[in-house]
C-alpha positions in Angstrom: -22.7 -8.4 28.0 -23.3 -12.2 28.2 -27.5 -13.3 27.3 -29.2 -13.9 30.7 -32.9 -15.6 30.9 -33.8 -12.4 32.7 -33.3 -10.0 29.5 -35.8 -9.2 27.2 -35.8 -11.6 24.3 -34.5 -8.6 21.8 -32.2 -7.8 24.4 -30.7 -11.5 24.9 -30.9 -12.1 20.5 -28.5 -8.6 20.7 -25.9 -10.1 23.1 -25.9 -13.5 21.6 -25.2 -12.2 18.0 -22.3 -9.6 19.2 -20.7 -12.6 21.0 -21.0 -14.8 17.7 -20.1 -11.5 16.0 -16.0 -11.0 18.7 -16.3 -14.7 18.2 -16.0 -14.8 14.2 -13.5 -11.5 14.4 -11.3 -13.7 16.8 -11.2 -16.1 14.4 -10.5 -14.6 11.5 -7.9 -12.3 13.2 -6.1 -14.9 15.1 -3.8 -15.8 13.0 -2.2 -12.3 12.3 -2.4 -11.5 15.7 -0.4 -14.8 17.0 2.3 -13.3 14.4 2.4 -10.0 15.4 0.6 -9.0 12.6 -2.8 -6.9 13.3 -4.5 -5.2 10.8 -1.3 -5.5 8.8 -2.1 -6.6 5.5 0.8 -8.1 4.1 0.5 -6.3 1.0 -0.8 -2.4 1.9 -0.9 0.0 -0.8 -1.3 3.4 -1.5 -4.9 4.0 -3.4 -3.4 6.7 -5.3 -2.4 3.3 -7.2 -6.1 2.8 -8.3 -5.9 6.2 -10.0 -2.8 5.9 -12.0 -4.2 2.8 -13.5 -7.7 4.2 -14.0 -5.6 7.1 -16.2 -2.9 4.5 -17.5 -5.2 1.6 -18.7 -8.8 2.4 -17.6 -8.2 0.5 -14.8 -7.1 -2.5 -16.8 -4.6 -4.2 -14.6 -4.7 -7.1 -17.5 -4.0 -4.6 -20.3 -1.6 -5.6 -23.2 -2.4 -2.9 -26.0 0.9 -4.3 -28.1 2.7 -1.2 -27.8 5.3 -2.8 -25.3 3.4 -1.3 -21.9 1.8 -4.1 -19.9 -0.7 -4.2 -17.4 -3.0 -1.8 -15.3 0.0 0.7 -14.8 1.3 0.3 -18.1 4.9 -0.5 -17.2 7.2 -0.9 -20.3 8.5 -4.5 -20.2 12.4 -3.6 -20.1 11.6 -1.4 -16.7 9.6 -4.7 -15.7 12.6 -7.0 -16.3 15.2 -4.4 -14.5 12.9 -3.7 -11.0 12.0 -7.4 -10.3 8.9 -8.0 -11.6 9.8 -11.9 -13.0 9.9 -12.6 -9.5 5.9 -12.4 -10.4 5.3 -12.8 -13.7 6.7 -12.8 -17.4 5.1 -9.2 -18.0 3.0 -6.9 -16.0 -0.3 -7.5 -17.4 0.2 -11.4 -16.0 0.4 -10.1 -12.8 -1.8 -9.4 -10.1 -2.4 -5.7 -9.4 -0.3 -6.0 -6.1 2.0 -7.5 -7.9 2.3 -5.2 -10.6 1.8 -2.4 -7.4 4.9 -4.2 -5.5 7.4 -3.5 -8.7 5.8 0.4 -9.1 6.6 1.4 -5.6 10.6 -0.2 -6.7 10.0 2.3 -10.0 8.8 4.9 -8.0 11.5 5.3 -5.3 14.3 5.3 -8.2 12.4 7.0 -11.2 9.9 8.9 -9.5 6.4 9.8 -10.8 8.3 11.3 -14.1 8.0 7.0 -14.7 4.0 7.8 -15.4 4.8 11.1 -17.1 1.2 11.9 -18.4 -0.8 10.6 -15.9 1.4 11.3 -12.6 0.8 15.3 -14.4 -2.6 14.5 -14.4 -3.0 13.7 -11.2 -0.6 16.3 -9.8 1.9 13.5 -8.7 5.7 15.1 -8.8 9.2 13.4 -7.0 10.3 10.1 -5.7 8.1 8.4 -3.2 8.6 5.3 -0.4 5.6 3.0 0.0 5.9 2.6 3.5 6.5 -1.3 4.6 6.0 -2.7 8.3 8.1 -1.3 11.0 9.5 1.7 8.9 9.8 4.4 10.7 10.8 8.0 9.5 13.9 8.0 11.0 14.5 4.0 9.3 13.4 5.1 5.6 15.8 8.6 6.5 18.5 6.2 7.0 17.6 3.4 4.0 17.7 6.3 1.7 20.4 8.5 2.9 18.1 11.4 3.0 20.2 14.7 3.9 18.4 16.4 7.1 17.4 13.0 8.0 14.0 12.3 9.6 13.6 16.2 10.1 13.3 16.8 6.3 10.6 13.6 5.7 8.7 15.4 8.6 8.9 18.6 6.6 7.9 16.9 3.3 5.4 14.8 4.2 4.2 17.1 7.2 0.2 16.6 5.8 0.5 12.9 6.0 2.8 12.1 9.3 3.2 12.3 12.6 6.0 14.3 13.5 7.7 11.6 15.9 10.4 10.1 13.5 10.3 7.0 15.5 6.4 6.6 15.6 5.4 3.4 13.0 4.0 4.6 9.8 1.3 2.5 8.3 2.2 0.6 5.8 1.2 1.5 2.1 1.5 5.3 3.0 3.3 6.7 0.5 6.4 8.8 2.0 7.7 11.9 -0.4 11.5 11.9 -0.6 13.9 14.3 -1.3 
């Protein structure tokens, strides 16, 4: 609805301000939508993240108690090293929390939660996980991670978090329970 003369003033302030309002959206959303990229945040996590750290380190994602664990997730600094995380920084706690997120989803899908042993207990966390990336699919994480049953036994794992199309997108960040 476009502000005419003929609409009460209220009525014409309302119009003007939601077409400022699709104008500002446009231009902060142009960009991702030029790339294919909507609502995609290049770095989507699971918030189940924000709770292991809040057990691990009080939430602490700078956290360097000297005991060899660094940052908000406390990841032991050999384990840091071996899943990529000088790609970021020298130790965890250096790191931004995606950062230090981006090389726990790489621990997770090889170690599983048994990597937080206390907390992922606490928090009733159990297996390996995949933090879903853009474009996976169940059928395309089925097929990364040579899952037996394919995309029928993600569908069965993860049946409270997924559609059951195994070639529907996921969202990325969702965290996917594997086999």
């Amino acid at each position: 609805m476009s502000p005419t003369p003929s609409m009460p003033p209220r009525h014409r302030a309302a119009a003007g301000a939601g077409a400022r309002g699709l104008v500002a959206l446009l231009l902060v959303l142009w960009p991702a939508l030029i790339c294919g990229r909507a609502f995609a945040d290049p770095v989507a996590h699971a918030p189940v993240w924000q709770d292991v750290a809040q057990c691990e380190s009080g939430g602490r994602w700078e956290a360097n108690s000297g005991n060899g664990f660094y940052g908000g997730l406390q990841i032991y600094q050999p384990t840091w090293v071996s899943f990529g995380g000088l790609d970021f920084a020298d130790r965890a706690d250096l790191a931004s929390a995606d950062e230090q997120i981006t090389v726990a989803e790489a621990i997770l899908r090889s170690q599983g939660w048994q990597a937080w042993p206390t907390c992922s207990r606490r928090l009733g966390l159990y297996g390996r996980a995949h933090a879903v990336q853009p474009g996976d699919t169940l059928q395309s994480v089925a097929e990364r991670f040579s899952v037996a049953g394919g995309a029928a036994e993600l569908i069965r794992l993860n049946e409270a978090t997924v559609a059951p199309d195994p070639l529907a997108p996921l969202a990325p960040g969702t965290l996917v329970r594997l086999p």
